[in-house]
C-alpha positions in Angstrom: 61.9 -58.2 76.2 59.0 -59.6 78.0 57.5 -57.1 80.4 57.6 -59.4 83.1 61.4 -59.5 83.4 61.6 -55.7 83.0 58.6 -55.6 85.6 60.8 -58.2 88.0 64.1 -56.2 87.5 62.0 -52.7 88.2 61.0 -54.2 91.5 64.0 -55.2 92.6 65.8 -51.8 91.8 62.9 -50.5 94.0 62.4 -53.2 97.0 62.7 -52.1 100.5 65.5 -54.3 100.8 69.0 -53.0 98.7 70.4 -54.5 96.3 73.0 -53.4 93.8 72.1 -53.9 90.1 74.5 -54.7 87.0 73.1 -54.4 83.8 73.8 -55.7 80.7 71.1 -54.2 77.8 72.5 -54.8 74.1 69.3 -52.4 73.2 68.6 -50.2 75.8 65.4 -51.7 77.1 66.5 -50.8 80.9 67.4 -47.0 79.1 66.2 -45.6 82.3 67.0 -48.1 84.7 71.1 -47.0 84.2 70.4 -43.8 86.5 68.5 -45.5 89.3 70.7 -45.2 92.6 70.8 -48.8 93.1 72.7 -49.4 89.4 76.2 -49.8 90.4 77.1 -50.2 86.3 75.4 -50.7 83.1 76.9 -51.2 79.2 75.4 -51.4 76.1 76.2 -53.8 73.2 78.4 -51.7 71.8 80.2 -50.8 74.9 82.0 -54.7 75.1 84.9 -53.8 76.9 82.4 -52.1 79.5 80.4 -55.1 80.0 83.4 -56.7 80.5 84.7 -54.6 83.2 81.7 -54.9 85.3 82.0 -58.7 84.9 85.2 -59.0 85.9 84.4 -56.3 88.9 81.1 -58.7 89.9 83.5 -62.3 89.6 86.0 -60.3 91.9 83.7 -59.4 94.7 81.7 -62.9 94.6 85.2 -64.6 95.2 85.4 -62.0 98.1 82.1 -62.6 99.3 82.9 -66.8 98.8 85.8 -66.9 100.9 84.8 -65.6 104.1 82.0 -66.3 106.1 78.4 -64.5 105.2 77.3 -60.9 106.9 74.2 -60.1 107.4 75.1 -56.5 105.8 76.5 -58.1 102.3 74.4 -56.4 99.6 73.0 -59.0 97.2 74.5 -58.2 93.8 71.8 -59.1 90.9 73.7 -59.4 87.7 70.9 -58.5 84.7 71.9 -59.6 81.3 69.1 -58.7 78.7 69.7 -60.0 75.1 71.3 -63.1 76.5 72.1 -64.4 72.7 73.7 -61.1 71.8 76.2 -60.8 74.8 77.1 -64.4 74.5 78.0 -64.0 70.5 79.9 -60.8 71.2 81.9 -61.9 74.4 82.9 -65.3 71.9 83.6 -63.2 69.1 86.0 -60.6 71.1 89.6 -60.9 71.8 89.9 -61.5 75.4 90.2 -65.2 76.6 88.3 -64.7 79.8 84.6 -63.3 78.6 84.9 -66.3 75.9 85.4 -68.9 79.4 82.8 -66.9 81.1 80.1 -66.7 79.0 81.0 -70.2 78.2 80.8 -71.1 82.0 77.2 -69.1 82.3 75.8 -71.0 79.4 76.2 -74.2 80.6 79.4 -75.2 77.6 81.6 -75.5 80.6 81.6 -78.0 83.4 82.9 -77.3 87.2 81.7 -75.2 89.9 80.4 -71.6 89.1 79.8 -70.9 92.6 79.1 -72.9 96.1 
């Protein structure tokens, strides 16, 4: 991984501003980013069903977030997804309908609104 997204994700975990991180890291390249205080989840490759969960947990709370009107206390959520390749052929490859249309949707195979 380039040490400018790791440097990028490192300063957002520690900004003066919050945010809540969600990691995705097929090979551990954020290994001790998963403890920071800001990390609400993290899964590895080999934890699918994991990554999955927090996924589903992130699509969930944006839905939330899109159908009311902003607050100025909402903590941005940053979704980090390392090994973008590897996720997207393990969420196809698995058995659950909605992380194949996900991944589908966040790599552009899909057309329609993501978000407004």
């Amino acid at each position: 991984m380039p040490e400018a997204v790791r440097l990028a994700v490192l300063g957002l975990a520690s900004h003066a501003r919050e945010s809540h991180l969600y990691v995705l890291d097929p090979d551990s390249s954020f290994v001790g980013l998963a403890s920071h205080c800001r990390v609400g989840a993290a899964a590895r490759l080999h934890e699918l069903r994991r990554a999955v969960r927090i996924l589903e947990r992130l699509a969930r709370e944006q839905s939330l977030r899109l159908g009311r009107p902003a607050a100025d206390d909402d903590i941005p959520l940053v979704l980090v997804i390392a090994g973008w390749g590897s996720w997207l052929s393990a969420l196809r490859a698995g058995p659950l309908a909605w992380p194949r249309t996900f991944s589908m949707t966040l790599s552009g195979m899909e057309t329609g609104p993501v978000s407004r």
